[in-house]
DRENKE-768839 format. One record per residue (C-alpha): x, z, y; residue in one letter. Coordinates in steps of 0.5 Angstrom, whole numbers. Last residue first. Example, Ala and Ser with C-alpha at 12.3 -4.5 7.8 and 13.67 -1.06 7.14 Angstrom:
<atoms>
<east=27	up=14	north=-2	type=S>
<east=25	up=16	north=-9	type=A>
</atoms>
This chain:
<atoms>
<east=22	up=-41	north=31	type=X>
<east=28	up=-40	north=35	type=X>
<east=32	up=-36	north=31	type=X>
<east=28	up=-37	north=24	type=X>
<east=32	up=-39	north=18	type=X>
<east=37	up=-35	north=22	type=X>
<east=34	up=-29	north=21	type=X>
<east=36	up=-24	north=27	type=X>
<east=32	up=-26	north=32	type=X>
<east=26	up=-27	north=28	type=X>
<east=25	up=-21	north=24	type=X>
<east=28	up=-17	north=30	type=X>
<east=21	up=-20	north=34	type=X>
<east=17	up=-17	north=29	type=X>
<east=13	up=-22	north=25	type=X>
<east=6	up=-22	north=27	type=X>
<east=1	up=-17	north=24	type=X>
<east=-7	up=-20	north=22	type=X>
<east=-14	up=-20	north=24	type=X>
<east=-13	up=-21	north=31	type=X>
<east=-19	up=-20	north=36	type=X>
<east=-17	up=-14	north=41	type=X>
<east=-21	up=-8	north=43	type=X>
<east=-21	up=-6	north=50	type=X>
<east=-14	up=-4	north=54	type=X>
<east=-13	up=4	north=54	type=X>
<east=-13	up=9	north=58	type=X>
<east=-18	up=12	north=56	type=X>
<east=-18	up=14	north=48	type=X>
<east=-24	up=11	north=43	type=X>
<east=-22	up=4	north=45	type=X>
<east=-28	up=0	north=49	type=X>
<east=-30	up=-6	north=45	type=X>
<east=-28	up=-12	north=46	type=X>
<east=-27	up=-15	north=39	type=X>
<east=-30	up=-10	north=34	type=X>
<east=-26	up=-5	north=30	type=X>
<east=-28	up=-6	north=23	type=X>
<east=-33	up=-1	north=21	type=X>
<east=-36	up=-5	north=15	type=X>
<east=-35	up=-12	north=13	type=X>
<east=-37	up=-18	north=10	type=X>
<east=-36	up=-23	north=16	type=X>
<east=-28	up=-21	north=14	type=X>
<east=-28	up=-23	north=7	type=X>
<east=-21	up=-24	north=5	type=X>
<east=-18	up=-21	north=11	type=X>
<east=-22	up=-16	north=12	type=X>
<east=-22	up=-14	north=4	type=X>
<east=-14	up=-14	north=4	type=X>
<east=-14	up=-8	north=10	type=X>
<east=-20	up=-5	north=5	type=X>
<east=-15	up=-3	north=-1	type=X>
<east=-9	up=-1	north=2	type=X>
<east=-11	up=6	north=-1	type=X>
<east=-14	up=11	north=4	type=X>
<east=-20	up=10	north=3	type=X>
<east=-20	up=7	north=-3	type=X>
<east=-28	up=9	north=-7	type=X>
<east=-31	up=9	north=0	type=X>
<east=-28	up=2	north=2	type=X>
<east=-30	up=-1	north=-4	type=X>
<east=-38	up=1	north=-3	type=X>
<east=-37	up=-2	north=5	type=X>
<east=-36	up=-8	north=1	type=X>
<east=-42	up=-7	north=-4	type=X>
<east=-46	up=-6	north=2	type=X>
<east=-43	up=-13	north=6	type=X>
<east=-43	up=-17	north=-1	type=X>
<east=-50	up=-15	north=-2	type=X>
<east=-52	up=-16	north=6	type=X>
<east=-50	up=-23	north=5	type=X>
<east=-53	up=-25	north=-2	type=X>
<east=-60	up=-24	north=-1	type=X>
<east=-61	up=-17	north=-5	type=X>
<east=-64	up=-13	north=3	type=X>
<east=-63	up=-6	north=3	type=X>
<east=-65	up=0	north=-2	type=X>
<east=-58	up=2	north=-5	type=X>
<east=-60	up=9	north=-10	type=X>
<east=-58	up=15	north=-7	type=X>
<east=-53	up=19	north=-6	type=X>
<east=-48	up=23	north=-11	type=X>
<east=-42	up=19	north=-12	type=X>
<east=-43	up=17	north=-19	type=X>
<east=-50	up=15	north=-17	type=X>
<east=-47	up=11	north=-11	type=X>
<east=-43	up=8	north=-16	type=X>
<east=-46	up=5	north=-21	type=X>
<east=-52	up=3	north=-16	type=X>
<east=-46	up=-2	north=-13	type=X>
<east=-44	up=-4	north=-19	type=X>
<east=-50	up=-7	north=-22	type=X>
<east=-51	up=-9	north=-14	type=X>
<east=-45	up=-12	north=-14	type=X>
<east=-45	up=-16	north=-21	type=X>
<east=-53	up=-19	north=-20	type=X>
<east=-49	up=-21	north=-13	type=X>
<east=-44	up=-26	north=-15	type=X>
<east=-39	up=-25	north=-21	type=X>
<east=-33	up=-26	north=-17	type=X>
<east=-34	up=-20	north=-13	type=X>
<east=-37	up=-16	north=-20	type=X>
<east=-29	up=-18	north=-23	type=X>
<east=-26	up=-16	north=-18	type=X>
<east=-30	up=-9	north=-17	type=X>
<east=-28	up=-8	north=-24	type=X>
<east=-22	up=-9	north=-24	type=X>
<east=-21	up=-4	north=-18	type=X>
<east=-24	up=1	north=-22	type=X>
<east=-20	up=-1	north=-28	type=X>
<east=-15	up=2	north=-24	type=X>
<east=-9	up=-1	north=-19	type=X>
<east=-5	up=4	north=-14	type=X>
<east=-7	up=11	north=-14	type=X>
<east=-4	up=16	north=-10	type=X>
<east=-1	up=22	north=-12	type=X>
<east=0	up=28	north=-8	type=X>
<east=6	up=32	north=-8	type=X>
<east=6	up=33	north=0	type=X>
<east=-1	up=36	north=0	type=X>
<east=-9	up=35	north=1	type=X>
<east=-8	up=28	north=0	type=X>
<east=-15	up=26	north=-1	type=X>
<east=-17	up=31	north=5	type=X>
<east=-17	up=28	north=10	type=X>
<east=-17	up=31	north=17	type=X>
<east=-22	up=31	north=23	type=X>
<east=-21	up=32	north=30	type=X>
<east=-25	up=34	north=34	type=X>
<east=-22	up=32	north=41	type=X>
<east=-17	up=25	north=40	type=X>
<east=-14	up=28	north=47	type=X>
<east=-9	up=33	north=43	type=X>
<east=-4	up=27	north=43	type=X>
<east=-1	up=29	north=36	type=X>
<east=-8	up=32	north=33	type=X>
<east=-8	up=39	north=32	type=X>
<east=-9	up=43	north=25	type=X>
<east=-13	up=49	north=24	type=X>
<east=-18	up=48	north=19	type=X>
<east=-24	up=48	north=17	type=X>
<east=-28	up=49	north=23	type=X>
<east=-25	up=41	north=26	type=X>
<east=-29	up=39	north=21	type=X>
<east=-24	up=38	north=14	type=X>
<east=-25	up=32	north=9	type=X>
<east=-26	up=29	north=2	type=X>
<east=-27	up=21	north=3	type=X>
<east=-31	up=20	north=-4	type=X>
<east=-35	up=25	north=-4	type=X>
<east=-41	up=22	north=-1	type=X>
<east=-45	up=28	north=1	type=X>
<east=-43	up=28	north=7	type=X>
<east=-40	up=21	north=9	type=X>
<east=-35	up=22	north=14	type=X>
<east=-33	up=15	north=14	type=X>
<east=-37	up=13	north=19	type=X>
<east=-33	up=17	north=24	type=X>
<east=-26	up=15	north=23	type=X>
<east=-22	up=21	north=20	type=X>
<east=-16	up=23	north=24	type=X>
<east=-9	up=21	north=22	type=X>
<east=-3	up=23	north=27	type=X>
<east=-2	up=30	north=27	type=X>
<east=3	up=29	north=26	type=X>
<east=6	up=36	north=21	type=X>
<east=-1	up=37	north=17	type=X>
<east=-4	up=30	north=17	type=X>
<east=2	up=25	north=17	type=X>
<east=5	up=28	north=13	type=X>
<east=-1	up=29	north=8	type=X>
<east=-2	up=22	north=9	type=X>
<east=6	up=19	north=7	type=X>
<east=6	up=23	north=2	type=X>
<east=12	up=26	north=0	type=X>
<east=20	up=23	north=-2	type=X>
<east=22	up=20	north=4	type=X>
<east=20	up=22	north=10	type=X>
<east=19	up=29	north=7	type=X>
<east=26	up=29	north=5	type=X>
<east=29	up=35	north=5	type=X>
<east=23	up=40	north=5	type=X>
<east=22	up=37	north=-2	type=X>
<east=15	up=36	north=-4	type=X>
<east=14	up=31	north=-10	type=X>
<east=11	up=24	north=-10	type=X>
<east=8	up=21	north=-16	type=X>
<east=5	up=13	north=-16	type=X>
<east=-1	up=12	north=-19	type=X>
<east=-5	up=9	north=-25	type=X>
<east=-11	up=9	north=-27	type=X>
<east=-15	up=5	north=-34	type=X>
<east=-21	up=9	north=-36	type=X>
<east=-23	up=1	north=-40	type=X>
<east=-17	up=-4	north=-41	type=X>
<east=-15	up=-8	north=-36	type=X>
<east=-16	up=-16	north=-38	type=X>
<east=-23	up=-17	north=-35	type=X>
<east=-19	up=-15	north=-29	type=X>
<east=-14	up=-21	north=-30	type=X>
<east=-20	up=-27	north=-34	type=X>
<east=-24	up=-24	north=-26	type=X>
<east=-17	up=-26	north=-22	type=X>
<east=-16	up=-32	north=-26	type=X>
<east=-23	up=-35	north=-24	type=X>
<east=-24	up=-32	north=-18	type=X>
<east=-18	up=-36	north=-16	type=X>
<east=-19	up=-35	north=-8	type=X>
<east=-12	up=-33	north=-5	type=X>
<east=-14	up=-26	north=-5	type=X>
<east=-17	up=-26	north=-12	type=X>
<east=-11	up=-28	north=-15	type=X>
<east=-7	up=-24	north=-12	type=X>
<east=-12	up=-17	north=-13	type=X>
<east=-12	up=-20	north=-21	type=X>
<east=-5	up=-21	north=-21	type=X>
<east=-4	up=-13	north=-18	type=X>
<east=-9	up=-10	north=-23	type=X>
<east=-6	up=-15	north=-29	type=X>
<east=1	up=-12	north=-26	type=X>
<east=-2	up=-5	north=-27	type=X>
<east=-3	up=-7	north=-35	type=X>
<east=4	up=-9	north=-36	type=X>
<east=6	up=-2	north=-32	type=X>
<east=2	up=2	north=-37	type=X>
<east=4	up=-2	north=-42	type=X>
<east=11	up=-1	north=-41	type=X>
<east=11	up=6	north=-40	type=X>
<east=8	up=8	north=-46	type=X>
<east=13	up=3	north=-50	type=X>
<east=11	up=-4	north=-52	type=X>
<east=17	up=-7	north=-49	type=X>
<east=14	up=-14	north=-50	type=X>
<east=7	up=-12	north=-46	type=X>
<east=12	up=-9	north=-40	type=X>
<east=16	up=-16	north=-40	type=X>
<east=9	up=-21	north=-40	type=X>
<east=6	up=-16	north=-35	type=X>
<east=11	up=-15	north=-31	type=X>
<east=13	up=-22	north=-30	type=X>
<east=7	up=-25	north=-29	type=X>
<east=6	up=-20	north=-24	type=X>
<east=13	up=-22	north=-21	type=X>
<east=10	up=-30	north=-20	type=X>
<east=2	up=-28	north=-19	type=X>
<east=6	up=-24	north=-12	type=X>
<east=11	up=-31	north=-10	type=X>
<east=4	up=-34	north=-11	type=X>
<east=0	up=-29	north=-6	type=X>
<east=6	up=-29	north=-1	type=X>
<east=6	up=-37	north=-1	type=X>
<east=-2	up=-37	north=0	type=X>
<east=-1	up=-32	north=6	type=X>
<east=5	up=-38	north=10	type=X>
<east=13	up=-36	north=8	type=X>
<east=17	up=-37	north=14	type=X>
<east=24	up=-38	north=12	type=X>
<east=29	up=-34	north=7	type=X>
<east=33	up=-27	north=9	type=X>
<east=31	up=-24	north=3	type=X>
<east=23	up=-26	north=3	type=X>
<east=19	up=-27	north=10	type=X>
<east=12	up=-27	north=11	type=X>
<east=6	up=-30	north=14	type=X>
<east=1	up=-27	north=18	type=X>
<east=1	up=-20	north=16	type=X>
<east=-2	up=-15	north=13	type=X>
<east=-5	up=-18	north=7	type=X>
<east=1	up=-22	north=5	type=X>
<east=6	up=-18	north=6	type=X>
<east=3	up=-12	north=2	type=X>
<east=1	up=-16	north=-3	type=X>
<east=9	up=-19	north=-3	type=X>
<east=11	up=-11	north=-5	type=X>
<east=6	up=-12	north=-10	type=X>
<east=10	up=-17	north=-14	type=X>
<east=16	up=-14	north=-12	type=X>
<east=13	up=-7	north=-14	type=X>
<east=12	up=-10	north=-22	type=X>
<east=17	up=-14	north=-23	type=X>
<east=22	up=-9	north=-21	type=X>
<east=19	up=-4	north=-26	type=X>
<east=18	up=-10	north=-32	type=X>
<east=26	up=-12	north=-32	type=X>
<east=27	up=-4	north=-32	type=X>
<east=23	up=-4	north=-38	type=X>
<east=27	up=-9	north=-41	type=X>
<east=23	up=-13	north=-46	type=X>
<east=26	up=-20	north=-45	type=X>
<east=31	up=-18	north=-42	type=X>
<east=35	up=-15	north=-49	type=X>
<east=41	up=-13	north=-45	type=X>
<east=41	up=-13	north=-37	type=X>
<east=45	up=-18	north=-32	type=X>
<east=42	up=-16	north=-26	type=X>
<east=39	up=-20	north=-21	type=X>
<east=32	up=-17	north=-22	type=X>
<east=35	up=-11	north=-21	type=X>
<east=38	up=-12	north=-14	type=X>
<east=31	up=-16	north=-12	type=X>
<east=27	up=-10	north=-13	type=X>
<east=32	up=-7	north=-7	type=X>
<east=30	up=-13	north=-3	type=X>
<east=22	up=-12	north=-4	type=X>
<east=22	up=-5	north=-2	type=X>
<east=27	up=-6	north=4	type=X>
<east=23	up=-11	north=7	type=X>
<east=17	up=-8	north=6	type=X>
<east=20	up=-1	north=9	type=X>
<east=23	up=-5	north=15	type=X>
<east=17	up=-9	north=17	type=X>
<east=12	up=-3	north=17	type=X>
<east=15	up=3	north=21	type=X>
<east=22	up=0	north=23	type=X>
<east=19	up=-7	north=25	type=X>
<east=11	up=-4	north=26	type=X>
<east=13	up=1	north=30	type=X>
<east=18	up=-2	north=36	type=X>
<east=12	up=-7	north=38	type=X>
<east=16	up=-13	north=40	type=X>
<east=11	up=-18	north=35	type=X>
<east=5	up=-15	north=38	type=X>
<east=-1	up=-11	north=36	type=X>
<east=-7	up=-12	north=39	type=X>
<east=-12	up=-9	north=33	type=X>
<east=-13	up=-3	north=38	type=X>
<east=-12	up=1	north=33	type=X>
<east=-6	up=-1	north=32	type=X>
<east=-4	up=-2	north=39	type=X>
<east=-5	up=5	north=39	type=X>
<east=1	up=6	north=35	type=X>
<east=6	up=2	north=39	type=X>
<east=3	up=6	north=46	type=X>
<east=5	up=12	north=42	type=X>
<east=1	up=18	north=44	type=X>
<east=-3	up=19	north=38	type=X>
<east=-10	up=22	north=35	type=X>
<east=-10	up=14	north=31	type=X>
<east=-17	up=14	north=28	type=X>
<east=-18	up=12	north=21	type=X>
<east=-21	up=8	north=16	type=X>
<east=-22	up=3	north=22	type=X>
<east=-18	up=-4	north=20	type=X>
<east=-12	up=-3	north=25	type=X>
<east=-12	up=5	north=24	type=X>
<east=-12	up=4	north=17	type=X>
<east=-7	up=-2	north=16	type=X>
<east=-2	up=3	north=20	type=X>
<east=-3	up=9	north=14	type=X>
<east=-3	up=4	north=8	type=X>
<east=3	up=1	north=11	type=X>
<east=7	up=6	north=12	type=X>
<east=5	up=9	north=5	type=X>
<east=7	up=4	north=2	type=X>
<east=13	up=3	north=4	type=X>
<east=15	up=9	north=2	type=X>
<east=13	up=9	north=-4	type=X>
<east=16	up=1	north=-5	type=X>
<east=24	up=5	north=-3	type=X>
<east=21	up=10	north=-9	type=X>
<east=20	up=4	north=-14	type=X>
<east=27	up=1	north=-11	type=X>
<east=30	up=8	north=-13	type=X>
<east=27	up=7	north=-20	type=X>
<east=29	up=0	north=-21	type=X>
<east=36	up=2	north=-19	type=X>
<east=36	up=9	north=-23	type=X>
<east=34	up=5	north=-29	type=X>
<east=39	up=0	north=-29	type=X>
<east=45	up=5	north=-28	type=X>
<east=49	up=2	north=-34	type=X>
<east=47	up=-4	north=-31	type=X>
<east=50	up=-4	north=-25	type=X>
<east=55	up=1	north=-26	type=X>
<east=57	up=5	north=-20	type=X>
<east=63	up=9	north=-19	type=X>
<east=66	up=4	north=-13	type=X>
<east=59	up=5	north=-9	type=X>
<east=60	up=13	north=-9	type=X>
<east=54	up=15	north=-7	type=X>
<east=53	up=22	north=-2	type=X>
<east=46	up=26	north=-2	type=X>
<east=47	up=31	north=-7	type=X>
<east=54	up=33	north=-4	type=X>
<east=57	up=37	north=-10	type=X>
<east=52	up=41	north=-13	type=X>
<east=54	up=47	north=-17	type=X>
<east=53	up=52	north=-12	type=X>
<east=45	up=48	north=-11	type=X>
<east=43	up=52	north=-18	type=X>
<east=36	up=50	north=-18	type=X>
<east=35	up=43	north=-20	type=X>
<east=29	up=40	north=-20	type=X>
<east=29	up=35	north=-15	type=X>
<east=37	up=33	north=-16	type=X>
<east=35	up=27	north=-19	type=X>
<east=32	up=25	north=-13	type=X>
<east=36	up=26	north=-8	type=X>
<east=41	up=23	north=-13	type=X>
<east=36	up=17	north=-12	type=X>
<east=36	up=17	north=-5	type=X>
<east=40	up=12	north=-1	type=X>
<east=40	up=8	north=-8	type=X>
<east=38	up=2	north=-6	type=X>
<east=41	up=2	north=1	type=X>
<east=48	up=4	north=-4	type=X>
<east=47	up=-2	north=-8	type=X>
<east=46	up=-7	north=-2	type=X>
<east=53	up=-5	north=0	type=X>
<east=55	up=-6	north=-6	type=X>
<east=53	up=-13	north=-7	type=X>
<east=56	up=-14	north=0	type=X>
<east=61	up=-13	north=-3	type=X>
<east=66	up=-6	north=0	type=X>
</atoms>
């Protein structure tokens, strides 16, 4: 077998799992789970390669939306696992066991598998909408890299600074959206019109506000855009939602205290009254659930004209934010903001506005890093951990490589 076809079977570990979804005659099946690498052709089988490398971005997601938000203090982690903890505590260390198999490895794999499809030899390349799908999760497969860790690494390559994941982004959004506007077919331009979210996002991260606000300019008014799952009782892990996972049979992920902001309605959760879930390490005490993804075919939103707008009014200055900060209390049902209107304590309301409408969205850990000063809730540096026994709170900002990424790349052994 070729490494090539290796690498094909990586990709598609699920897709006849996912092909199979919906079928009810199981007699007729012969084995739903196995690839014939050898009856694989590559561009016949475009579209199942680019939505499998979609699902492999999915899963990714998932992972590190869930561990982003016990670093940055959307959730508490109601766990046992040392490795876990670490992330809450913000003292996360490069032999940490969970972020190789649970962040590095996911990322890693969405953005290789992405790489399979771009390599391909498709017709009309120029509007192909398998060209523009693997743009479009490459590109925010480097987002992800970038935000949540200290510098990347691609397809076995040398270390990669933030600012170089960030560019590498812009590069496949451009992509996306030059491919998915040719295309022109509904799911074309929907793509080409998430990859301006995700370019704008870019660009915004690595300080281009002025291409970040022409790009959320761009999205088109009521724009939403979100990843499906569906609930297989086979493949959970790999097909459902991460959050409600993790929620209902973990027990893992517990509402952090600031964000229970009744009657704000934009972190839906239970009290310990309204459920009857346990959390993992059953020392949390009252444990309190989300409720954004009450099932395991939830979907979860990854670019809107919500996130452009919150980009073009960062960039914009505090006029901007306060327009949009009073929008969206009014929308969630409190009432209007009363603070200082100097620039510092507006970006700080405004930035606490954003992490209420993303909870749980990959939204906030990016902001930290962009914008650190600014705000809300963050773990802060020596402070207690919320659980005994734990050492204080830590100072990083961001993950290092796993110590497997540096012992088995040869660009970085040794480094």
């Amino acid at each position: 077998m070729t490494t090539y076809q290796r690498a094909i079977r990586r990709t598609l570990g699920a897709a006849a799992v996912l092909a199979s979804v919906g079928c009810n005659d199981f007699l007729t099946v012969e084995n739903p789970n196995v690839v014939d690498v050898s009856a694989i052709d590559p561009v016949k089988d475009a579209t199942t390669l680019a939505l499998s490398a979609q699902q492999n971005f999915a899963v990714a997601l998932g992972w590190s939306v869930m561990y982003s938000s016990w670093f940055n203090g959307e959730s508490i982690v109601a766990e046992t696992f040392p490795t876990r903890n670490e992330f809450g505590r913000r003292d996360t260390n490069e032999a940490n066991g969970s972020l190789a198999a649970d962040v590095w490895a996911p990322l890693s794999l969405s953005a290789a598998s992405t790489k399979i499809v771009l390599d391909l030899a498709l017709p009309t390349p120029t509007s192909n909408i398998n060209y523009a799908r693997a743009s479009l999760w490459r590109g925010y497969s480097f987002v992800l890299m970038a935000q949540d860790f200290c510098t990347g690494v691609v397809d076995g390559g040398t270390e990669l600074t933030t600012a170089n994941m960030l560019d590498s982004a812009v590069v496949h959004f451009t992509s996306a959206i030059t491919i998915g506007t040719a295309n022109a077919t509904a799911d074309g331009v929907a793509i080409a019109n998430a990859a301006k979210v995700g370019r704008a996002r870019a660009h915004l991260q690595a300080g281009r506000g002025s291409q970040a606000a022409a790009d959320a300019a761009s999205v088109p008014a009521g724009f939403t855009f979100n990843l499906p799952f569906v609930d297989n009782l086979a493949q959970r892990t790999r097909l459902g939602n991460r959050f409600w996972q993790f929620t209902s049979d973990r027990g893992s992920i517990g509402v952090a205290e600031l964000f229970r902001v009744r009657p704000d309605t934009r972190v839906p959760y239970k009290t310990p009254s309204e459920h009857t879930l346990a959390p993992q390490d059953a020392s949390t005490g009252a444990f309190y659930i989300q409720n954004k993804y009450p099932a395991f075919n939830s979907p979860v939103r990854i670019a809107s004209k919500l996130e452009a707008d919150y980009i073009a009014a960062e960039v914009a200055g505090s006029a901007a934010q306060l327009a949009l900060i009073a929008a969206r209390r009014t929308a969630a049902g409190v009432g209007p903001y009363t603070g200082p209107t100097d620039a510092a304590p507006v970006l700080k309301e405004f930035l606490w506005q954003k992490s209420l409408d993303f909870y749980l969205e990959g939204q906030r850990m990016g902001d930290f890093r962009r914008q650190p000063a600014a705000m809300t809730g963050v773990p802060v540096p020596g402070a207690p951990y919320f659980k005994p026994g734990f050492p204080a709170i830590g100072s990083k900002t961001c993950y290092p490589l796993p110590i497997t990424e540096r012992d088995n790349n040869p660009n970085l052994r040794g480094k």
